[in-house]
Each structure stands twice: as C-alpha cells, then as structure tokens.
C-alpha positions in Angstrom: -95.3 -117.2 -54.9 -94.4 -117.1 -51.4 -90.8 -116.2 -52.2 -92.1 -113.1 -54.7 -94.3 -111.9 -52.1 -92.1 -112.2 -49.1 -89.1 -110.3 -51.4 -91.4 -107.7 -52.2 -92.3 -107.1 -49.0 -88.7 -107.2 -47.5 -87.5 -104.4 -50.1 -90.7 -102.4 -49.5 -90.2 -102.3 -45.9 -86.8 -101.4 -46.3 -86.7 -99.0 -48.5 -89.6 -97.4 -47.3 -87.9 -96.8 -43.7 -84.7 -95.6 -45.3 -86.6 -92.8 -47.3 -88.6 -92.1 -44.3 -85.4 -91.3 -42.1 -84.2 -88.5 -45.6 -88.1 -87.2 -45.3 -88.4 -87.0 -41.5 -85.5 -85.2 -40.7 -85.9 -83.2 -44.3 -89.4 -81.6 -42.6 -87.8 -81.3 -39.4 -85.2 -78.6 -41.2 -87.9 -77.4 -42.8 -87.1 -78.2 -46.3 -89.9 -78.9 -49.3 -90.2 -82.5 -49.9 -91.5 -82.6 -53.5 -91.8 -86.7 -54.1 -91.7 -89.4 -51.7 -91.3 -92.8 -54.1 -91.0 -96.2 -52.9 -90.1 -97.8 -56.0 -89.1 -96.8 -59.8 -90.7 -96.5 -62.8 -94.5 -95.9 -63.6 -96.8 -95.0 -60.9 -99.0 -97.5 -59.6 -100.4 -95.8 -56.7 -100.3 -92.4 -55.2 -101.8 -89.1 -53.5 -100.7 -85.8 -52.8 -100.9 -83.8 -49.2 -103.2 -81.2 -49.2 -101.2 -79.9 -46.3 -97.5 -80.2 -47.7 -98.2 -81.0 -51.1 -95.8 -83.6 -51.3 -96.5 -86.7 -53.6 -96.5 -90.1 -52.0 -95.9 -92.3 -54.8 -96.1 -96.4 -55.4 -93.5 -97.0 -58.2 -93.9 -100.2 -60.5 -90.0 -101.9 -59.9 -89.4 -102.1 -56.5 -85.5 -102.0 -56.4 -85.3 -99.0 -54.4 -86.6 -95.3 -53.9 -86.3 -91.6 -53.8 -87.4 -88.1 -51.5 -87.3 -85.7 -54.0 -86.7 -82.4 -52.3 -87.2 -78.6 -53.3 -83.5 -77.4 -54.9 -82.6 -74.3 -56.4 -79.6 -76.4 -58.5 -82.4 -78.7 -60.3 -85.7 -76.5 -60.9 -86.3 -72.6 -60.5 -87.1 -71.7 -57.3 -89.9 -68.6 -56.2 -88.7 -66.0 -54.1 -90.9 -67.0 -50.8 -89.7 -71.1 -50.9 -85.6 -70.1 -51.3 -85.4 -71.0 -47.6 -87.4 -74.1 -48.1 -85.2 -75.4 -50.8 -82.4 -78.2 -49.8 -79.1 -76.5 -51.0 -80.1 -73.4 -48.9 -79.8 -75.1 -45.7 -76.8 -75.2 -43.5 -74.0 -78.0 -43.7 -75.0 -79.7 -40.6 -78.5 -79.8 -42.1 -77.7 -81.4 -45.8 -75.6 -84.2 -43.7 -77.9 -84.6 -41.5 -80.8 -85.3 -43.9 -78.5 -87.5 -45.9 -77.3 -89.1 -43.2 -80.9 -90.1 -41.6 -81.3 -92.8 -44.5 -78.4 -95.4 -43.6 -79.3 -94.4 -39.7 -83.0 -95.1 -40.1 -82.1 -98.2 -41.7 -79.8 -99.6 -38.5 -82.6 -98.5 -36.0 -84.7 -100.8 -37.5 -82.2 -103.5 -37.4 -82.1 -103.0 -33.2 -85.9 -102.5 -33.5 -85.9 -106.0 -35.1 -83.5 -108.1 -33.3 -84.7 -106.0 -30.1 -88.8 -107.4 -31.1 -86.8 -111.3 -31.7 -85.5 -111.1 -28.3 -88.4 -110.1 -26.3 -90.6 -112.8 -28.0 -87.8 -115.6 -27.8 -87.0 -118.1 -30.4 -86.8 -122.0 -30.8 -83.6 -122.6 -31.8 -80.8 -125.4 -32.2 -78.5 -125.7 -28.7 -74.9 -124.8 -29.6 -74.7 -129.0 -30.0 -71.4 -129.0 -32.3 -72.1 -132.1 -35.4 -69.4 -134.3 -36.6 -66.9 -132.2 -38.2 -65.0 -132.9 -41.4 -61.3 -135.0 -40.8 -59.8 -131.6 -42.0 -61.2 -129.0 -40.7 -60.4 -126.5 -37.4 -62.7 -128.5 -35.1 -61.3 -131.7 -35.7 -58.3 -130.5 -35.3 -59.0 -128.8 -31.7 -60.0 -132.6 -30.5 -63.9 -132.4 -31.7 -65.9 -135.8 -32.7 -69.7 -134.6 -32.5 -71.8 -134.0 -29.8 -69.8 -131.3 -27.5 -71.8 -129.2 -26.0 -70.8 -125.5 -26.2 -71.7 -123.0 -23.1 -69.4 -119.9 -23.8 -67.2 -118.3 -26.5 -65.1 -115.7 -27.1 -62.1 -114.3 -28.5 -58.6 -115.3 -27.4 -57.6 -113.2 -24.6 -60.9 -111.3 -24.2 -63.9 -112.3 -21.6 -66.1 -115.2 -23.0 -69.9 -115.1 -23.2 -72.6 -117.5 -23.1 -73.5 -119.2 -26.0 -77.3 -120.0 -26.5 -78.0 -121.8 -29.7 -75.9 -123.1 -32.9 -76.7 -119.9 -34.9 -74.8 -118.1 -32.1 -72.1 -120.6 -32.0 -72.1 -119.7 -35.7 -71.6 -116.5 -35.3 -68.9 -116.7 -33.3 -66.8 -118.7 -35.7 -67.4 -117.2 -38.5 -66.7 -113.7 -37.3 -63.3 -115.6 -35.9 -62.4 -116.9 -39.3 -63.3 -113.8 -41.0 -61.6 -111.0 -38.5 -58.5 -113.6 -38.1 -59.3 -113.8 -34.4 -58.7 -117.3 -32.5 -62.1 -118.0 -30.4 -62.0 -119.6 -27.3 -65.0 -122.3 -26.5 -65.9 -124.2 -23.5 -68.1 -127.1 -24.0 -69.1 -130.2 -22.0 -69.8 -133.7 -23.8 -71.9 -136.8 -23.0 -69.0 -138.4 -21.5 -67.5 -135.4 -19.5 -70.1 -133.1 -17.4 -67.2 -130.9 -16.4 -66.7 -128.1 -18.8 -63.5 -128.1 -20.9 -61.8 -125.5 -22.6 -60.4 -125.1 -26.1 -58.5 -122.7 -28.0 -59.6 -123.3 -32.1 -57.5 -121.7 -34.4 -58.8 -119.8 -36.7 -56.4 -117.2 -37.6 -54.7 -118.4 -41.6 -58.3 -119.8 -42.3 -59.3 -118.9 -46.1 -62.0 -116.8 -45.3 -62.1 -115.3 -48.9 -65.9 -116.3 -49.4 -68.1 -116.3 -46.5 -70.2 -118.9 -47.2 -71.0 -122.7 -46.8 -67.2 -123.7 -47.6 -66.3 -121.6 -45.0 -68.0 -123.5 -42.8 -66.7 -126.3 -44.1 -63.1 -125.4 -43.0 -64.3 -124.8 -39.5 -66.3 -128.0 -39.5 -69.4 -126.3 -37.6 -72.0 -127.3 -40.8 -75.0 -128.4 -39.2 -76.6 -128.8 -35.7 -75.9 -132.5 -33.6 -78.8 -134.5 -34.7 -78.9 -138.3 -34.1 -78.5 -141.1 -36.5 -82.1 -142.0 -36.4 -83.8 -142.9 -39.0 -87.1 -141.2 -40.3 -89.7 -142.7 -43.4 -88.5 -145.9 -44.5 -88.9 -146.1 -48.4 -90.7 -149.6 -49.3 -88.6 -149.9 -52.2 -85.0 -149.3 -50.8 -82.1 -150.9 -49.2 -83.1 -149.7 -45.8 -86.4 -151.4 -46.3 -84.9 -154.5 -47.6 -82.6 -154.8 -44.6 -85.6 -154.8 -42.6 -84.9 -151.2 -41.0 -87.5 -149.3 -39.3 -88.5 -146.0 -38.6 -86.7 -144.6 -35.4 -84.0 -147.1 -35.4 -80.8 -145.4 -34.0 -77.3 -146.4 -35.9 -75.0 -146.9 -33.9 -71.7 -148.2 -35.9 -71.5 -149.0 -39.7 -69.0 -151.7 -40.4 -65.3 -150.5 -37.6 -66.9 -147.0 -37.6 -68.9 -145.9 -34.6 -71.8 -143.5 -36.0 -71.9 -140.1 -34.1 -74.6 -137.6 -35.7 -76.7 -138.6 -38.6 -74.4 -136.5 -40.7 -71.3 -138.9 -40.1 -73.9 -141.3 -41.5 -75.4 -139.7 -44.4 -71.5 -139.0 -45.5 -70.8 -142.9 -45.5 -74.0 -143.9 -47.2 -73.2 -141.2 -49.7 -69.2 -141.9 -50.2 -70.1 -145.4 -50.9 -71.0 -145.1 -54.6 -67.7 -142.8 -55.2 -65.7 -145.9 -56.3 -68.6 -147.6 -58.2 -71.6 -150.2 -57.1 -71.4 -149.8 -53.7 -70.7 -152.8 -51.3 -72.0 -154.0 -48.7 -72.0 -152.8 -45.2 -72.8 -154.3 -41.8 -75.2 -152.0 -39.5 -75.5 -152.0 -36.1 -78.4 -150.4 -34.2 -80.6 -149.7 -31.3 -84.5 -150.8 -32.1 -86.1 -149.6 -28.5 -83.3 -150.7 -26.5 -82.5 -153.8 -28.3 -79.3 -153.9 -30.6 -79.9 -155.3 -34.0 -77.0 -156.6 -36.6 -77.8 -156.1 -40.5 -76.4 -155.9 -43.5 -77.4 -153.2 -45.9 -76.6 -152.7 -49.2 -76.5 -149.0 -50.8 -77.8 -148.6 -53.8 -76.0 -146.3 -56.9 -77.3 -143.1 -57.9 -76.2 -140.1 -59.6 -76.1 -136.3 -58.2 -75.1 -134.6 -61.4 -71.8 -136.2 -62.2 -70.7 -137.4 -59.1 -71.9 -141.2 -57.8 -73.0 -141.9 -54.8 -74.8 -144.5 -52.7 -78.6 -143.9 -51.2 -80.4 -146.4 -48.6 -83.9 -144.9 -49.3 -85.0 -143.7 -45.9 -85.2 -140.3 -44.4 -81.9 -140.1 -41.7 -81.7 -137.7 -38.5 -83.8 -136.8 -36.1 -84.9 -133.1 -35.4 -82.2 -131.4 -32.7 -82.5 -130.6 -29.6 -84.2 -127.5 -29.2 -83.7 -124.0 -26.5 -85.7 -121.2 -26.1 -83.8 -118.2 -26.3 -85.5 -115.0 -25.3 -84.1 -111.7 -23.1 -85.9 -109.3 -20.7 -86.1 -105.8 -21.9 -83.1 -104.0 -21.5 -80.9 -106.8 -22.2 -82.5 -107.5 -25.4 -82.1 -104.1 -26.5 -78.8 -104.2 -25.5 -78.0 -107.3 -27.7 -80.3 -106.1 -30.2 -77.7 -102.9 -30.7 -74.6 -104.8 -30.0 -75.6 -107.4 -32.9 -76.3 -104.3 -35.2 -72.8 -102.8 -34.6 -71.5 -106.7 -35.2 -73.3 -106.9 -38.4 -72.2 -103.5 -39.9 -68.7 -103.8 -38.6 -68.3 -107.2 -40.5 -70.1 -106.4 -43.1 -67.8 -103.3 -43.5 -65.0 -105.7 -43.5 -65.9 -108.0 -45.9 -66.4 -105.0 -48.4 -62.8 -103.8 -47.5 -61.2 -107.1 -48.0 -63.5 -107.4 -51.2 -61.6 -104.0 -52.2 -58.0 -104.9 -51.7 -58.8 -108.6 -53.1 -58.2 -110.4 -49.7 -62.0 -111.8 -50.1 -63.8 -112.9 -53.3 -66.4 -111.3 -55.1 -68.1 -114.1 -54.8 -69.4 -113.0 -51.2 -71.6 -110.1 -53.4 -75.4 -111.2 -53.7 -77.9 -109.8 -55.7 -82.0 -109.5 -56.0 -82.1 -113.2 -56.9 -80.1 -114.6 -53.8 -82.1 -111.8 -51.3 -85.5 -113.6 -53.3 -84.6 -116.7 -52.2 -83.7 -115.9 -48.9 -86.7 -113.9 -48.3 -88.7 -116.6 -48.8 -86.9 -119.5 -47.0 -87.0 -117.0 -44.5 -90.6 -116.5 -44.6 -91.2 -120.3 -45.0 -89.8 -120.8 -41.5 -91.8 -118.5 -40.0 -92.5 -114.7 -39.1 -89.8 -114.6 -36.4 -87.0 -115.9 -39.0 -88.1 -113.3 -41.7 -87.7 -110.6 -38.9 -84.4 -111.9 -38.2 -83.8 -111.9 -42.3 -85.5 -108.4 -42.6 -82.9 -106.9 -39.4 -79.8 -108.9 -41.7 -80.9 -106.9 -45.0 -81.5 -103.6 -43.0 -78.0 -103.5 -41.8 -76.7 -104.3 -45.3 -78.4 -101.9 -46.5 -77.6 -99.2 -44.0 -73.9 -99.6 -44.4 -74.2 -100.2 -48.2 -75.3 -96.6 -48.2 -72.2 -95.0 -46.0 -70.0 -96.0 -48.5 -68.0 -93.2 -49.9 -68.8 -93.8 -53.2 -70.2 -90.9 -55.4 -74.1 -91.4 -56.1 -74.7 -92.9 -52.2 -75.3 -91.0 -49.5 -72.3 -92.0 -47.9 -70.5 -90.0 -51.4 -73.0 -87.2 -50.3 -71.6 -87.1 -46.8 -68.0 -87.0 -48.3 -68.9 -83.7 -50.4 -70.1 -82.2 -47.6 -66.9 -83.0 -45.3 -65.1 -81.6 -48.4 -66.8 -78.6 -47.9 -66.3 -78.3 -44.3 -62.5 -79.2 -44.5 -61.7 -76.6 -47.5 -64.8 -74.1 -46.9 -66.2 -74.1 -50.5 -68.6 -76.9 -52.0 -67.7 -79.5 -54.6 -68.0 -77.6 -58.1 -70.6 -78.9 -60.2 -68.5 -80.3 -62.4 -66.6 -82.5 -60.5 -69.7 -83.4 -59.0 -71.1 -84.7 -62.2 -67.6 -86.3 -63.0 -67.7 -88.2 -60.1 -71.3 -88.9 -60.1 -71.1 -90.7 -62.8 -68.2 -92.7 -61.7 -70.1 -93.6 -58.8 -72.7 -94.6 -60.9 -70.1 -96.7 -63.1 -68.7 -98.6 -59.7 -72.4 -99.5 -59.1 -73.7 -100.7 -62.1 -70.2 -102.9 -62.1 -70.9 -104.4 -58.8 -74.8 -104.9 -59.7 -73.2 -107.2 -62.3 -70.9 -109.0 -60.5 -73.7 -109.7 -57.7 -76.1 -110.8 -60.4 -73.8 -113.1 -62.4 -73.0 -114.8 -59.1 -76.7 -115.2 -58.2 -77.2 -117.1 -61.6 -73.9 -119.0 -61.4 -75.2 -120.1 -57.6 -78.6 -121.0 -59.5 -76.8 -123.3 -62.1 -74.8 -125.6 -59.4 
C-alpha cells in the first residue's frame, strides 16, 4: 500500500508542477487556459473558476497531464478572444509557455535538494567496503575501510566528500562520462591522507546500474563483520556464536567488512556441502577459536552456504547539512549534474554506446517511490528531486509530441520565418508519438524482466 500511495503521490506532485509552469506563464501572456488536468481519463474531481473559467480537473490514470489552452487551429474562436487564443501570440511567447514545463520541473529539483540541505541528513561516511578481486578499486590498492575525504576529476580541483552516496556519485559519473576521478582517503592504519588516481576511463558503463558498481567495487558502505540475531537453529548457533561477536579471520583469510564475510559464507556451497571452516573472533575483547560449519541452501539455481545469523553492523553514520547559500548552491549544481548525465545516458542510449536496459518504467519508479518513502520523508524528497529532473529533461527532447519537439518548431520558424505546415506537423507528430510508445515498451518490458530475477 505504501508503495501505491507514495507513487501516486510522486507523479501527482510532479506532474502537477510541470503543468503549473505551461499555466502560469500561459496567464502571464495572457492566453485562455481552457483545462488544467492532472491525470487522464474520466474525471474524478473538479471545479471551474468563476473568474477565468478554466477547469481544474482530477483525472482517473495518473501517468501524466495536460493545460488545454484557447487555439484558433483546434476549435472556433469569437472575435473578442482572437488575442487570447495561444497560436496568436508571439514566438517568444509560444516557447516560452512550452518551455516553463521542463523549467518548472528543474526548479523544484533545486527547491528539493536545496530543502535536503538545509535540514541535513544521516548518512553513510564515504567509508569504502571490501571491493571485488576485479574491479577498479582493487586495482588502485583498496582492501576495505579507506576513508575517503575529497574527490574529483583527474586534473581538475577536488572536493570534499561527505557520505558514501556522494562518493557514489562521483564514480559513477567517472565511469559513465569516461573521466578518471581522483580520491584522497586515510585508513585505520595510516592517518595521513593518501592520494589515488582510479581509473575509470574503458569501464563498461553501458548499464548504469548495480553491475556497474560492481566493476568499480564501491557496492556498499564499510560495515563490520559483527554479527546480529543468532538463529537457534543454525550453524552459527551451534558453533556457540553470539550476538555482537566481531570476525576477525575465517580460516588464512583476515575478514575486513561483513561483506568480505557474507561472500565466503555464501561461496562455500558453490562446490557442493560446504566444509568446514575455522572462525576467529573478538567476544568483548577476548578472541575466541571455532569451527563452523555452513549449511547448503539454494538461491534459485545457484548453491550456496548460510550460518543462520544476521551479519554486519549498521555504518558509521555523518550528518550532512549546508547553510543557506551553500545549499542552494549545491542544490543547483546537483540539478545541472543530474540533467547533464541524465542527457548523456539518453545520447549514448541513441548511438548504442549504453543499453536500453538503463530505461525504467512506472513499475521500477513504484518501487522506488516506496523504498524511498519507507526510509523516510527526507529520502522520498531526495527520490521526488531524482524524478523531477528526469522528468524535466525528458521533456527537452527534440522529439515531436514533447515540448522540447515544440521548441524545435518554433526555432524552425524563427530560423526560416514561416511556421511548420500542418501537415508536416501531423507527420511528425505522429512519429513522435511512434518513438514514445516504442520506448514506453522497452521501459516496461525491462521493469518486468527486473521483476522476474
């Protein structure tokens, strides 16, 4: 219920603001809005303005909306409301109204992240986990725990890095934009800050998502092998382990982060009954030897060992919260970020460099919505300022039926002097339209193939 709710929400806010920007600046030109509609289909709650008789309507699927404006090309128009009509405005005025959509959309993404900032969040510290033997980080020298403090790209001024989403960030815009990134960390070991280059231009960044990284090797937060619950039933248990027990080494290999360990208990069933394996750990200071013995299970078709007990402890948290103008100004940089990868990743989608499998649909933005929500209002803020800039820069597109198709008519018009003629308007309207329903598809197919994994 939670995830319907917060998904209807999230669209309704959305598209409600991007409307509002075509109506505002529609009024402000002076043009007759006849409908305002958030949502399609049959009308489940509305009134009209006494004052500018327009109809504010409450449609039944919400996947969107519309400002239906006065226009001479779609209904007859009296004498007295010619000027009030949309095609009689100037040039500057159509693209301007068009235009105030997408833009209303990416003010509320810096309205957003700017709100985040100035209330601060609880986040992961940029604390880096054990990577994977293959990927970048364990090839730049990383084992788990380093301690990042600044990033940026090679040969450009770094910046402080505050939590492990930021870190994040950082890498994935590397491994995406082909750019090397710089870091500067500090370890339990060392105190004085180190510098690496990692190298992260020739990284398959054709799908931006949790094989990515993968490659990288930034997965998930440091957190350390402690363990949690203790099953009564399982091997844990019956090798006498206890809640916050800390592993220290599992037979010849010393146990970083509790992923390192959770990836051993699990690789033990790959080759059949698991054996058995010799435990070191820390019980309050004391160090204990055991022997614990994994026992098979089955994730789908692949085998793998469990020990029945809950592993990791939560990681260490930072507050991370800006004064005003500095969170307004990271608010609008982090906008710009967004919509300049997100840009991108639909180019290299065009020319074929990227995947399709990077397009999501209603079903993935559902279930997103409400892990967001689950986590909290902050998190579904910073969800709802991800989906506002998607949807902003969505909407530039030059493709027929957007607005950013719109805004191409009109430049055609401003370059050659004479409007697009009807007909080729309805020609590429409908191709437009074609394109759309094509990538609808393609974004809906992966959201069911990501449910059937």
């Amino acid at each position: 219920m939670l995830t319907l709710v917060a998904f209807v929400v999230a669209i309704a806010v959305l598209v409600a603001v991007h409307e509002l920007g075509h109506f505002f600046v529609a009024r402000l030109y002076g043009v007759k809005v006849l409908r305002f509609s958030v949502g399609f289909g049959p009308r489940l709650w509305g009134w009209t303005s006494t004052r500018s008789g327009t109809e504010f309507v409450l449609g039944m699927i919400p996947l969107g909306g519309y400002v239906k404006m006065l226009d001479a090309r779609e209904v007859p128009v009296e004498p007295h409301e010619l000027a009030a009509a949309f095609d009689a405005q100037p040039l500057r005025g159509k693209a301007a109204i068009v235009l105030a959509g997408p833009l209303a959309n990416l003010i509320l993404a810096v309205a957003l992240y700017s709100s985040v900032h100035w209330t601060g969040m609880e986040l992961p510290q940029a604390i880096v986990g054990t990577p994977a033997t293959d990927s970048v980080l364990a090839a730049a020298g990383f084992s788990g725990g380093e301690h990042v403090q600044r990033a940026g790209f090679e040969g450009e001024p770094l910046e402080e890095v505050q939590s492990f989403e930021g870190l994040r960030w950082w890498l994935a815009r590397g491994a995406i934009e082909q750019h090397n990134v710089q870091l500067v960390f500090t370890t339990s070991r060392e105190s004085r800050p180190q510098s690496v280059l990692l190298k992260l231009r020739g990284v398959d960044a054709r799908s931006a998502d949790a094989q990515l990284f993968q490659q990288i090797g930034i997965v998930a937060p440091f957190s350390p092998a402690r363990l949690g619950s203790v099953l009564p039933d399982g091997a844990a248990a019956q090798a006498q382990l206890q809640t916050n027990d800390l592993v220290l080494r599992v037979d010849q290999a010393d146990i970083v982060d509790a992923g390192q360990l959770r990836a051993l208990i699990r690789s033990s069933g790959q080759s059949g009954t698991p054996g058995k394996q010799a435990w070191l750990v820390d019980r309050s200071g004391t160090r204990l030897s055991v022997t614990v013995s994994p026992k098979l299970e089955h994730d789908g078709k692949e085998s793998i060992g469990r020990v029945g007990a809950m592993i990791g402890a939560p990681p260490a948290m930072a507050m991370v919260r800006y004064g005003l103008w500095e969170g307004m100004e990271r608010a609008v940089v982090r906008t710009w970020e967004t919509s300049a990868l997100t840009l991108r990743v639909l180019g290299q989608i065009v020319t074929g460099i990227a995947s399709l499998d990077n397009l999501s649909g209603p079903i993935t933005i559902a279930d997103y919505a409400g892990k967001s929500a689950a986590m909290g209002l902050t998190q579904f803020l910073v969800f709802l300022a991800l989906m506002s800039v998607s949807l902003g820069v969505l909407n530039l597109l030059p493709l027929p039926i957007l607005d950013g198709g719109h805004l191409m008519y009109y430049l055609w018009e401003a370059i050659s002097g004479k409007p697009v003629s009807q007909s080729w308007t309805e020609r590429l309207q409908k191709f437009g339209l074609v394109v759309l329903l094509m990538m609808m598809s393609v974004a809906i197919v992966n959201d069911v193939t990501r449910l059937l994994r």
